[in-house]
C-alpha atoms as an extended CHARMM CRD file, in Angstrom:
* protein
*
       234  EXT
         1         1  UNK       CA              0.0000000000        0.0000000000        0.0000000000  PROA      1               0.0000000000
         2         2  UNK       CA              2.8560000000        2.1220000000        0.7220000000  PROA      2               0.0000000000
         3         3  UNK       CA              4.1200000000        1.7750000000       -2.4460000000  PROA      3               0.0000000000
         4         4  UNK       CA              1.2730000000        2.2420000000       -4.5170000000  PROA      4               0.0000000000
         5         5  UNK       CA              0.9500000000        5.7120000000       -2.7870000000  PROA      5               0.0000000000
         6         6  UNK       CA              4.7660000000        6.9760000000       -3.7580000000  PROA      6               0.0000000000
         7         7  UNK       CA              4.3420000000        5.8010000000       -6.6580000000  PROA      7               0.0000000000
         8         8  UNK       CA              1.0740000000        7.9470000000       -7.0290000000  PROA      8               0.0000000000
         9         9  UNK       CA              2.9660000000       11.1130000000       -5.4130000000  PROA      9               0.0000000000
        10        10  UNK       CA              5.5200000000       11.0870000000       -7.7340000000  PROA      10              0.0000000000
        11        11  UNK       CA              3.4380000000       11.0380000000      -10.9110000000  PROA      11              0.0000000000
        12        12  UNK       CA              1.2240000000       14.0380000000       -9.6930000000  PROA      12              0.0000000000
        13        13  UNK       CA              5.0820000000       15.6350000000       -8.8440000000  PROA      13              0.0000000000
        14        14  UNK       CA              6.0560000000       15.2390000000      -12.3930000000  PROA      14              0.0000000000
        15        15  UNK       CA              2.9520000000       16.1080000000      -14.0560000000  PROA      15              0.0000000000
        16        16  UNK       CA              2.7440000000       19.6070000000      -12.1500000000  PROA      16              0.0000000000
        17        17  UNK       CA              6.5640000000       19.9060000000      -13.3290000000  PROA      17              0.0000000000
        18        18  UNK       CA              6.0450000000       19.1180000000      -16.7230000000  PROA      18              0.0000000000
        19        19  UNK       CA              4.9580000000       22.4050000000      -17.1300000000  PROA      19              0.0000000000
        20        20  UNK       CA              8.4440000000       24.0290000000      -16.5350000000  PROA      20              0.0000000000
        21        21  UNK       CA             10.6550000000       21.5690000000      -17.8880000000  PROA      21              0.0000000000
        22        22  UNK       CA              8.3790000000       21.5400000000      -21.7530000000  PROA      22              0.0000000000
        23        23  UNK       CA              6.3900000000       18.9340000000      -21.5000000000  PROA      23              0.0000000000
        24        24  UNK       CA              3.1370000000       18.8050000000      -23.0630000000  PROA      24              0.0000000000
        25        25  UNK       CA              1.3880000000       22.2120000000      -21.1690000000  PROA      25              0.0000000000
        26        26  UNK       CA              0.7920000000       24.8240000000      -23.8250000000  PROA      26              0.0000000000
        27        27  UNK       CA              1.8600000000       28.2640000000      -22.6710000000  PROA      27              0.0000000000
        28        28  UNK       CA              0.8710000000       31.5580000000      -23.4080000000  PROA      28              0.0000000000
        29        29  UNK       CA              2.1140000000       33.4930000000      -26.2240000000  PROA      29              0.0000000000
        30        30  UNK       CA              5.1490000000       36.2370000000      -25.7410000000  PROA      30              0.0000000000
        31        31  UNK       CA              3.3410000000       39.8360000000      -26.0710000000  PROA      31              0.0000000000
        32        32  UNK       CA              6.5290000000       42.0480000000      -27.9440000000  PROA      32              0.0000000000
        33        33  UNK       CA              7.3940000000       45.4390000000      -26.2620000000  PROA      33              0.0000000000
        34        34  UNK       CA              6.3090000000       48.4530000000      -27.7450000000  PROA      34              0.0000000000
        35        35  UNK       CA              7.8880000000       51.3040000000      -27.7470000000  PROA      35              0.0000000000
        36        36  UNK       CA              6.2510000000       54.6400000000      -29.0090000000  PROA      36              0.0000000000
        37        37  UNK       CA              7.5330000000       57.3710000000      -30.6010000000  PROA      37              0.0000000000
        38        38  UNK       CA              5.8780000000       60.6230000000      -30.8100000000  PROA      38              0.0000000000
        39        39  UNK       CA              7.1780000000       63.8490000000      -33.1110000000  PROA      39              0.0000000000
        40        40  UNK       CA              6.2760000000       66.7940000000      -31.4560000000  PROA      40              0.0000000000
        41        41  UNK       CA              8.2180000000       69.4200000000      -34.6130000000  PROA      41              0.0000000000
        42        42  UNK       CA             11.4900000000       70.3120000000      -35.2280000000  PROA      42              0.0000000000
        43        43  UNK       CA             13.9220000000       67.7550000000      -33.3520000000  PROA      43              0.0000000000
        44        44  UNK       CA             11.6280000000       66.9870000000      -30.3740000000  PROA      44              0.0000000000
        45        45  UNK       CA             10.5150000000       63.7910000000      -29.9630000000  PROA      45              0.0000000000
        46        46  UNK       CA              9.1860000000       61.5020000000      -26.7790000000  PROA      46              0.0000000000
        47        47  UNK       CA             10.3170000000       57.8490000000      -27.1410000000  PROA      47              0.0000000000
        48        48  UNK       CA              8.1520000000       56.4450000000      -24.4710000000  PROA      48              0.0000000000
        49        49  UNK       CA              9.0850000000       52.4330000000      -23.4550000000  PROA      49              0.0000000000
        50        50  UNK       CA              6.3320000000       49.7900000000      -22.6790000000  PROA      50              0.0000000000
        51        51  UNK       CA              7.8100000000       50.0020000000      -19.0410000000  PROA      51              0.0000000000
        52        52  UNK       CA              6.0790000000       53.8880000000      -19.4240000000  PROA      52              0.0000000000
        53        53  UNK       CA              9.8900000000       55.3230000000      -19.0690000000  PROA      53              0.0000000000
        54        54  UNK       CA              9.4330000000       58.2610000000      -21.0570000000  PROA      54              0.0000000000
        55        55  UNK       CA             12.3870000000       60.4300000000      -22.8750000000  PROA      55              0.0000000000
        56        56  UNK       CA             11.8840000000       63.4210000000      -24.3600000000  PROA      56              0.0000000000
        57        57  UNK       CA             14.5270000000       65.4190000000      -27.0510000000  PROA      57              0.0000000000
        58        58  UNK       CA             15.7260000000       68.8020000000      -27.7810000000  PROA      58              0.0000000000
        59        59  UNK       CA             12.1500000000       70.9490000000      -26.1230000000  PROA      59              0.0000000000
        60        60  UNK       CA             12.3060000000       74.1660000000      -28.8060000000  PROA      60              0.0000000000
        61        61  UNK       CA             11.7200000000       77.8200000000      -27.9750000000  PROA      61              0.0000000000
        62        62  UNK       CA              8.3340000000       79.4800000000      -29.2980000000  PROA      62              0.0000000000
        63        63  UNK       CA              8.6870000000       80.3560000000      -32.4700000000  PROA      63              0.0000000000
        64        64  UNK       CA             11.6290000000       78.5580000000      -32.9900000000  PROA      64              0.0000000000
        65        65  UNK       CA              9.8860000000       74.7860000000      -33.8110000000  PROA      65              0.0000000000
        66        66  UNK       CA              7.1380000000       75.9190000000      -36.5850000000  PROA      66              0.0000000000
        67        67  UNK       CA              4.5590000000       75.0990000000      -33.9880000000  PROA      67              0.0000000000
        68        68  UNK       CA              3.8450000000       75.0940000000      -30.2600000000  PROA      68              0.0000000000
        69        69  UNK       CA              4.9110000000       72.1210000000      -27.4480000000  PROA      69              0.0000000000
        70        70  UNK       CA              1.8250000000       70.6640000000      -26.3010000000  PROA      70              0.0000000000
        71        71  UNK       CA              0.7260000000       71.3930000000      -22.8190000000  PROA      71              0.0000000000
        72        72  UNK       CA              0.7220000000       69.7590000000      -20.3560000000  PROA      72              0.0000000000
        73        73  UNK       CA              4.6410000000       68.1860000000      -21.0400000000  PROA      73              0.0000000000
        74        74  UNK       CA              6.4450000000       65.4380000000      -19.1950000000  PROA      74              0.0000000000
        75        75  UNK       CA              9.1110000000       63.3860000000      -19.5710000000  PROA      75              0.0000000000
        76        76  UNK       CA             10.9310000000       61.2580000000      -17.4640000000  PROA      76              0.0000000000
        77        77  UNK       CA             14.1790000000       62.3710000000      -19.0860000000  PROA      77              0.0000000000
        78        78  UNK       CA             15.5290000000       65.3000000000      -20.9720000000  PROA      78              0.0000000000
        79        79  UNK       CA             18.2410000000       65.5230000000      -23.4070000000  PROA      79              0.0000000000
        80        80  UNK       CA             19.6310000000       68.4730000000      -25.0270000000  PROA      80              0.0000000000
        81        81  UNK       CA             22.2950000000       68.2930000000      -27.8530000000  PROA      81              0.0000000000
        82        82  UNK       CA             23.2350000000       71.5760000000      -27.8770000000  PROA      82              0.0000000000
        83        83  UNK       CA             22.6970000000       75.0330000000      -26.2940000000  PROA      83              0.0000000000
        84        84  UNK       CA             20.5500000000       76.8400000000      -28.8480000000  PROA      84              0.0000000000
        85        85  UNK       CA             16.8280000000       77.9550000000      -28.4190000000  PROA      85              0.0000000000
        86        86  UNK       CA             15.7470000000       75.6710000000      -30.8850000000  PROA      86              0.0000000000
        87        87  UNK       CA             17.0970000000       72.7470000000      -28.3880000000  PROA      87              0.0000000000
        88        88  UNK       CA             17.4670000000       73.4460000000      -25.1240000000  PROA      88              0.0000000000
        89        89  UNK       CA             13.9640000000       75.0890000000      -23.8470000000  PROA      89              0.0000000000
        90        90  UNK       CA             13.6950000000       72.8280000000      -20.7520000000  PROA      90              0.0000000000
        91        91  UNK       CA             10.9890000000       75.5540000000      -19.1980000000  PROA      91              0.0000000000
        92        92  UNK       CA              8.5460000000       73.8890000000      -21.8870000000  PROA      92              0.0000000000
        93        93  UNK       CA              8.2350000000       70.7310000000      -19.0300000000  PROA      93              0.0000000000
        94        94  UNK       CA              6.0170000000       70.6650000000      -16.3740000000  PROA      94              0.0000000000
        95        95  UNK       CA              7.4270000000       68.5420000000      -14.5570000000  PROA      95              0.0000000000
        96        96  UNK       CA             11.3940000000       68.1140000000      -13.4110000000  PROA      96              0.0000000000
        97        97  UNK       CA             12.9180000000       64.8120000000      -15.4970000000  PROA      97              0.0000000000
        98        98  UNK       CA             16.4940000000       63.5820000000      -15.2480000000  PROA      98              0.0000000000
        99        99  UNK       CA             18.3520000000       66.8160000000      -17.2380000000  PROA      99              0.0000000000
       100       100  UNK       CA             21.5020000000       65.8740000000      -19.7610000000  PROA      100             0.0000000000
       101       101  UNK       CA             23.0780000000       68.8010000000      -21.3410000000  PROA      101             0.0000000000
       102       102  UNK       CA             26.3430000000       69.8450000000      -21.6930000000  PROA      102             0.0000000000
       103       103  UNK       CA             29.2390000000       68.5520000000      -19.8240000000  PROA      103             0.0000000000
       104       104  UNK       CA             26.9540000000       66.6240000000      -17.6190000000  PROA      104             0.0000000000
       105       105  UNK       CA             25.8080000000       64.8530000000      -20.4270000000  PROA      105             0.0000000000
       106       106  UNK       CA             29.3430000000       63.4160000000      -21.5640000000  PROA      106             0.0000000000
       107       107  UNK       CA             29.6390000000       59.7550000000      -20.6800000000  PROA      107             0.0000000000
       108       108  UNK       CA             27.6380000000       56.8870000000      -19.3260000000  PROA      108             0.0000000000
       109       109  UNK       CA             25.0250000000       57.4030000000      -17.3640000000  PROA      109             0.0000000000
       110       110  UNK       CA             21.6620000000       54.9790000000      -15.9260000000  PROA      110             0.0000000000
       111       111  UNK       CA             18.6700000000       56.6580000000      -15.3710000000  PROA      111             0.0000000000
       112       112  UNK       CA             15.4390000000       54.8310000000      -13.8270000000  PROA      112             0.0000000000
       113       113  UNK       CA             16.9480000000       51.6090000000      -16.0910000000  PROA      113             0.0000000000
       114       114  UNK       CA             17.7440000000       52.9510000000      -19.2440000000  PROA      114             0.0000000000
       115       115  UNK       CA             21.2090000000       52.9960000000      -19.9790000000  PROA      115             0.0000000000
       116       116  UNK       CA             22.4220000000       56.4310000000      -21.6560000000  PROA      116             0.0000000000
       117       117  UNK       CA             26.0790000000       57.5900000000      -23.4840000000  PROA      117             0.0000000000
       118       118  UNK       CA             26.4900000000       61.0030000000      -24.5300000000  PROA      118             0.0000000000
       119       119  UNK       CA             29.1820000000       61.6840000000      -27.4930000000  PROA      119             0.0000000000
       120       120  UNK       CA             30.4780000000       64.9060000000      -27.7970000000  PROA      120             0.0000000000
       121       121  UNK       CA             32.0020000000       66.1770000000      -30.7720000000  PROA      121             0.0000000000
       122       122  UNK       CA             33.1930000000       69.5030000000      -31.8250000000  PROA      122             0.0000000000
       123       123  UNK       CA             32.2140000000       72.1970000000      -34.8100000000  PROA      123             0.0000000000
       124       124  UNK       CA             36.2470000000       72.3590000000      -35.1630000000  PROA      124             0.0000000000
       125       125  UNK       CA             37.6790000000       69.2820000000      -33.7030000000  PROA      125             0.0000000000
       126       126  UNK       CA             40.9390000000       71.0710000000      -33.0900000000  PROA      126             0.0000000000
       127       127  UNK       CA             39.3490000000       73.8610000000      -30.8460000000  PROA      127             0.0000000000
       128       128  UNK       CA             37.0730000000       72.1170000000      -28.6150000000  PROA      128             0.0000000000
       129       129  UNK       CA             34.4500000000       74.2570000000      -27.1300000000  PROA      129             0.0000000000
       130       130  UNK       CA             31.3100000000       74.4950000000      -25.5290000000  PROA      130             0.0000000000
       131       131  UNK       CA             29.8280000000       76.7780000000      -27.7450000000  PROA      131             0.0000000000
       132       132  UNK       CA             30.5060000000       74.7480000000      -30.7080000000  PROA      132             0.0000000000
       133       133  UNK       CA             29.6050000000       70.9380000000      -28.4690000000  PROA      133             0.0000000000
       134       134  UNK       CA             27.2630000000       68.9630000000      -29.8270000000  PROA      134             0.0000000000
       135       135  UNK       CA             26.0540000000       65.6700000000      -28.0430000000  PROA      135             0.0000000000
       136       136  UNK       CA             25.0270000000       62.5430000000      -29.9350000000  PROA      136             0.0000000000
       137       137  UNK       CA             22.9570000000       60.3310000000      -27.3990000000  PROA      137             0.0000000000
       138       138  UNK       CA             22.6640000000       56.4880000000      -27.6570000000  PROA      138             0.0000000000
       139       139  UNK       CA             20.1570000000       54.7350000000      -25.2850000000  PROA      139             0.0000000000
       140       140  UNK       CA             18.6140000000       51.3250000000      -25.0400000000  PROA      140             0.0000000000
       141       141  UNK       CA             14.6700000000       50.5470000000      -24.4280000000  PROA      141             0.0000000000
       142       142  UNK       CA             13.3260000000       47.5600000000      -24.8960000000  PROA      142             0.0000000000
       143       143  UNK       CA             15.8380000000       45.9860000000      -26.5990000000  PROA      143             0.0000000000
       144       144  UNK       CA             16.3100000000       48.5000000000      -29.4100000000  PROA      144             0.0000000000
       145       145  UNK       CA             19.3270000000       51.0210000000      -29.4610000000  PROA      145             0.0000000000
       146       146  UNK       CA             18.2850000000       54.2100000000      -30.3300000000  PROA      146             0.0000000000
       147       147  UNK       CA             20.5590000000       57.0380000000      -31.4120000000  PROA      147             0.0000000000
       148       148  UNK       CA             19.8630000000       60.8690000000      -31.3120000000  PROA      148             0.0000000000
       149       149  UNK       CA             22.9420000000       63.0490000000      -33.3450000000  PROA      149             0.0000000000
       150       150  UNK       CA             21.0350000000       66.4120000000      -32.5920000000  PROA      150             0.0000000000
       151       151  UNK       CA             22.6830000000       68.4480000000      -35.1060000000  PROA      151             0.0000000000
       152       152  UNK       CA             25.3060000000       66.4920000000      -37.5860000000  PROA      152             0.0000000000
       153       153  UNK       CA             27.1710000000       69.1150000000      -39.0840000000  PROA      153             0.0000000000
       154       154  UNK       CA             30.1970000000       66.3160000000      -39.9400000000  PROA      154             0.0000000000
       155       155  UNK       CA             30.7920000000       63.0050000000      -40.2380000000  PROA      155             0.0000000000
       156       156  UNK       CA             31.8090000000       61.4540000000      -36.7080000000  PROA      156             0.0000000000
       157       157  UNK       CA             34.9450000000       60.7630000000      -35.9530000000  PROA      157             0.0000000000
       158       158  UNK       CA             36.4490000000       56.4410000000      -35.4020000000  PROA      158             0.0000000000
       159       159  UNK       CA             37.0470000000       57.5220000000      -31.5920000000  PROA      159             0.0000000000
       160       160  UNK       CA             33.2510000000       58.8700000000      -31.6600000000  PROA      160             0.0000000000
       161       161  UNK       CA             32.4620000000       55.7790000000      -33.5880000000  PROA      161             0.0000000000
       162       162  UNK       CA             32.9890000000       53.6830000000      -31.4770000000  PROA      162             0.0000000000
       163       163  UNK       CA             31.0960000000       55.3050000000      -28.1520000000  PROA      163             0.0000000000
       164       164  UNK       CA             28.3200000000       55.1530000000      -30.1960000000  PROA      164             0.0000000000
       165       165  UNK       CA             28.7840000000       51.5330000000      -31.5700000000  PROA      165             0.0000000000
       166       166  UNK       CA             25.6070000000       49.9520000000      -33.1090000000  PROA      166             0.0000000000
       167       167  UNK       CA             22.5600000000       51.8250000000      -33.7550000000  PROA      167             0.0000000000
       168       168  UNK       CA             19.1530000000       50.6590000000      -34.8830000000  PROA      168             0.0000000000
       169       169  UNK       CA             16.9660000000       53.5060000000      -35.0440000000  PROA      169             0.0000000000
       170       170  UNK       CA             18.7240000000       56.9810000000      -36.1020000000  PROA      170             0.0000000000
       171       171  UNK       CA             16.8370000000       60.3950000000      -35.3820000000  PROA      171             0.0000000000
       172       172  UNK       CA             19.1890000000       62.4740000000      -38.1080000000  PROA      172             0.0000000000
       173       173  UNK       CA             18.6130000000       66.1290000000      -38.9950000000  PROA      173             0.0000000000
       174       174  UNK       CA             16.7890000000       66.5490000000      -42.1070000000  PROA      174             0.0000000000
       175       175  UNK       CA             18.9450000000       69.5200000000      -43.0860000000  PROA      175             0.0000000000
       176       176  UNK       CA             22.4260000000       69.9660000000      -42.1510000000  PROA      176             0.0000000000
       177       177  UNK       CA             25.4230000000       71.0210000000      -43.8850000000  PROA      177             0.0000000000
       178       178  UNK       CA             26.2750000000       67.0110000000      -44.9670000000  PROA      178             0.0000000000
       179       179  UNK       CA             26.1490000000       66.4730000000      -48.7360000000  PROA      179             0.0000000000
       180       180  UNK       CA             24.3790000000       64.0920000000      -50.2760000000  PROA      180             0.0000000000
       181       181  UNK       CA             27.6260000000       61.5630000000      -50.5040000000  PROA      181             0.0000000000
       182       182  UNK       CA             28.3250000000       62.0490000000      -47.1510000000  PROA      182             0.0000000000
       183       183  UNK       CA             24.9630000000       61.7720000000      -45.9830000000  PROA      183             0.0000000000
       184       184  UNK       CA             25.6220000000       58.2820000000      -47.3650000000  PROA      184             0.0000000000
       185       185  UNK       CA             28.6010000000       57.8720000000      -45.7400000000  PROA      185             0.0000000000
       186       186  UNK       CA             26.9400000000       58.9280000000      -41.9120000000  PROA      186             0.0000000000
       187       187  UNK       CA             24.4340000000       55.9440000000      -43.2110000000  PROA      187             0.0000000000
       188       188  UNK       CA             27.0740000000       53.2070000000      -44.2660000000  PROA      188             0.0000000000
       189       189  UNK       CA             28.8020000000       54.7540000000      -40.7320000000  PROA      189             0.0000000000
       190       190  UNK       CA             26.1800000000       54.0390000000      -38.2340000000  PROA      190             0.0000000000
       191       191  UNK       CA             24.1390000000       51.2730000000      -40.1760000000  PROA      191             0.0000000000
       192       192  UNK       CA             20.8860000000       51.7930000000      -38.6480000000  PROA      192             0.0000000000
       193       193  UNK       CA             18.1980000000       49.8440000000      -39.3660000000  PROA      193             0.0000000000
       194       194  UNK       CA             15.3980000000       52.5750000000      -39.2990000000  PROA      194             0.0000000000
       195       195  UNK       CA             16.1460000000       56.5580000000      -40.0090000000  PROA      195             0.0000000000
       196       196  UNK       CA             13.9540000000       59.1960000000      -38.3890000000  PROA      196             0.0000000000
       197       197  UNK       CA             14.6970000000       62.5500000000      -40.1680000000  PROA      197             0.0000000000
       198       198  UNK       CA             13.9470000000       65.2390000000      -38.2210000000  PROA      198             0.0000000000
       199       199  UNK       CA             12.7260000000       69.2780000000      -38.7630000000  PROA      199             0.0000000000
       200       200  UNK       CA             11.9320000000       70.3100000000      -42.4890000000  PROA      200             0.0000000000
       201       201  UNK       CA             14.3070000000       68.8530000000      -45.3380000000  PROA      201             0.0000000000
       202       202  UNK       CA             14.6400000000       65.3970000000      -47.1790000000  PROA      202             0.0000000000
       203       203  UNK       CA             17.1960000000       62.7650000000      -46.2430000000  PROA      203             0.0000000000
       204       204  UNK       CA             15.9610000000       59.6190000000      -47.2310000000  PROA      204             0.0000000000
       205       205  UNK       CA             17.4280000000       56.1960000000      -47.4770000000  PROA      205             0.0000000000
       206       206  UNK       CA             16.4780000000       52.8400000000      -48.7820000000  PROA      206             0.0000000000
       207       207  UNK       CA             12.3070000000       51.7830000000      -48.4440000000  PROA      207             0.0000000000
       208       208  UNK       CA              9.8930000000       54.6360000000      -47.1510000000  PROA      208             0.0000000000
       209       209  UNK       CA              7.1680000000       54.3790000000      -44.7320000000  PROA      209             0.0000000000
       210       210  UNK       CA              4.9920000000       57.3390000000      -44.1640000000  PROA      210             0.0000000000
       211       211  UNK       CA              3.1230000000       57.9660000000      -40.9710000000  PROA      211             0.0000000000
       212       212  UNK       CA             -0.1650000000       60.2980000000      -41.1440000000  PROA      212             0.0000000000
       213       213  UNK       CA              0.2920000000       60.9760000000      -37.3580000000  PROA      213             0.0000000000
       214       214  UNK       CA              2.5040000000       62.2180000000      -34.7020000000  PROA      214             0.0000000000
       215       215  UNK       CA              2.9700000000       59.0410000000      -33.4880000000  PROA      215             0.0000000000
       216       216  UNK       CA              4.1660000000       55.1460000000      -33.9640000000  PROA      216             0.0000000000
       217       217  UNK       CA              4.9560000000       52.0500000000      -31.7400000000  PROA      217             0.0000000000
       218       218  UNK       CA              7.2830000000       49.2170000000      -32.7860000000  PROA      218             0.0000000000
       219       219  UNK       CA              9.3720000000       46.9940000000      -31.4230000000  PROA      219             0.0000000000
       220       220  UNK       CA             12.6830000000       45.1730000000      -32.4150000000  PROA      220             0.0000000000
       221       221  UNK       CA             11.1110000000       42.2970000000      -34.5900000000  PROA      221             0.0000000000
       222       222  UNK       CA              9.2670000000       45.3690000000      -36.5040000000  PROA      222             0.0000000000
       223       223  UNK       CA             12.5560000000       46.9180000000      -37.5710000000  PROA      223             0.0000000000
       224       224  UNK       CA             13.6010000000       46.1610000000      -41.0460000000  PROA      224             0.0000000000
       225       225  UNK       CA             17.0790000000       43.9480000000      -41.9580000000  PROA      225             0.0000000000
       226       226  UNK       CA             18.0010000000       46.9110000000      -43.7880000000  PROA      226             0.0000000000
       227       227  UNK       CA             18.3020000000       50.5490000000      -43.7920000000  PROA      227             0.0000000000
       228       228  UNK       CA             14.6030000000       52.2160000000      -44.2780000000  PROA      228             0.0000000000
       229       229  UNK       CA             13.4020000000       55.8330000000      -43.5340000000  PROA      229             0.0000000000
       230       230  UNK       CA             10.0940000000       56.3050000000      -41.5140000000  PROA      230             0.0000000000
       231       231  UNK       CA              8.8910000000       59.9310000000      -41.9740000000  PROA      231             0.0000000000
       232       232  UNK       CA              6.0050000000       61.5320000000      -39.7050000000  PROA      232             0.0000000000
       233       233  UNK       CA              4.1060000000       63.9800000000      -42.1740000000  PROA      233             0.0000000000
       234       234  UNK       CA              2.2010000000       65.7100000000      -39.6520000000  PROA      234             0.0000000000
C-alpha cells in the first residue's frame, strides 16, 4: 500500500513539473514590447518604453519649432544636444525629469533603467568648445538602441564611432550642412536599421514608410534587416 501511494505522489510531482521543464502544457504566447515614438516638430521627440519610461529630445523655444509644445509636457528624461533655443527650452516641461546637457551629459550614465552615453564632438575638432559641443545620445529601451545626433554638421569621428557603436533607429537632422555623398557615408557609418529625419528637409534612405500621425509604436522584430526611412508627415 505504501508503495502504490509513492508511486502515485511522484506522478502528480512530475505532471505539475512538466509544465516548466516543456512537457506537453501549452503556454501563453510572448506579447513584444512596444515602444512609441511621438514627433512633437522640429527635433523633439518623446520615445516612451512599454515600461512607461518616457524620454523626451531637444524641447524648442516658441517660435523657434514651426509650432507650439503641447501642454501639459512630461518626460521622465531630458536631453539636449546643444545650447541653442531651438534645443534646449527645458521651461517647456512641467514637470522636473532627469536633465543631460552639456558637460553633464558626456559619458555613461543609468537613469530609472535605461542605460544612456552622450558623445560629444566639436564644430572644429581642433578647438574644442562648448559653444561649438554637440552631443550625440545612444540609449537602449526595450531591446532597441536608439541614437539621437542632434545636429550632424560632420561626419563622426572612429574615436566617436565607437562610443556610439551599433545603432538601430537613427533620429538624423533633415537639413544639415552634410552632402548628399556624405549623408551616405553617416548611413554606411552608423548602419541603422530605421532613419527618423527630423525638422523640415529630405534625407531619405532605402524603403519609405509614411506615418499620417505624430505618433508610432514598434518593437525590435518590426525593424527592417536593412536601412529604411520612416517619416512623420504631420
Amino acid at each position: 500500500m505504501r508503495r502504490f501511494v509513492l508511486l502515485a505522489a511522484m506522478a502528480a510531482m512530475a505532471f505539475l513539473f512538466s509544465g516548466c521543464f516543456g512537457g506537453e502544457v501549452a503556454s501563453a504566447p510572448v506579447r513584444p514590447r512596444l515602444t512609441r515614438i511621438e514627433t512633437l516638430g522640429n527635433q523633439c521627440f518623446r520615445i516612451t518604453s512599454s515600461l512607461g519610461t518616457s524620454i523626451l529630445t531637444n524641447p524648442y523655444a516658441p517660435k523657434t519649432g514651426g509650432r507650439t509644445l503641447p501642454s501639459p509636457l512630461k518626460a521622465d528624461i531630458l536631453l539636449v544636444t546643444a545650447e541653442r533655443s531651438d534645443a534646449n527650452n527645458i521651461n517647456a516641461l512641467e514637470n522636473q525629469p532627469a536633465l543631460l546637457r552639456g558637460s553633464v551629459g558626456i559619458g555613461c550614465a543609468n537613469i530609472t533603467g535605461v542605460p544612456i552615453r552622450g558623445v560629444p564632438s566639436y564644430r572644429n575638432p581642433e578647438m574644442p568648445s562648448a559653444d561649438g559641443m554637440n552631443l550625440a545620445y545612444t540609449w537602449v529601451m526595450d531591446g532597441i538602441r536608439f541614437c539621437f545626433v542632434g545636429n550632424m554638421d560632420r561626419l563622426f569621428a572612429p574615436d566617436e564611432l565607437s562610443q556610439i557603436g551599433a545603432v538601430d533607429i537613427l533620429f538624423a537632422p533633415a537639413k544639415s550642412l552634410l552632402t548628399a555623398s556624405e549623408r551616405d557615408q553617416a548611413i554606411k557609418q552608423l548602419r541603422p536599421r530605421l532613419l527618423i529625419p527630423m525638422g523640415k528637409g529630405t534625407w531619405l534612405n532605402g524603403a519609405v514608410r509614411k506615418i499620417e500621425s505624430k505618433n508610432f509604436s514598434l518593437s525590435r522584430e518590426m525593424l527592417p534587416t536593412q536601412t529604411g526611412t520612416l517619416v512623420f508627415s504631420k
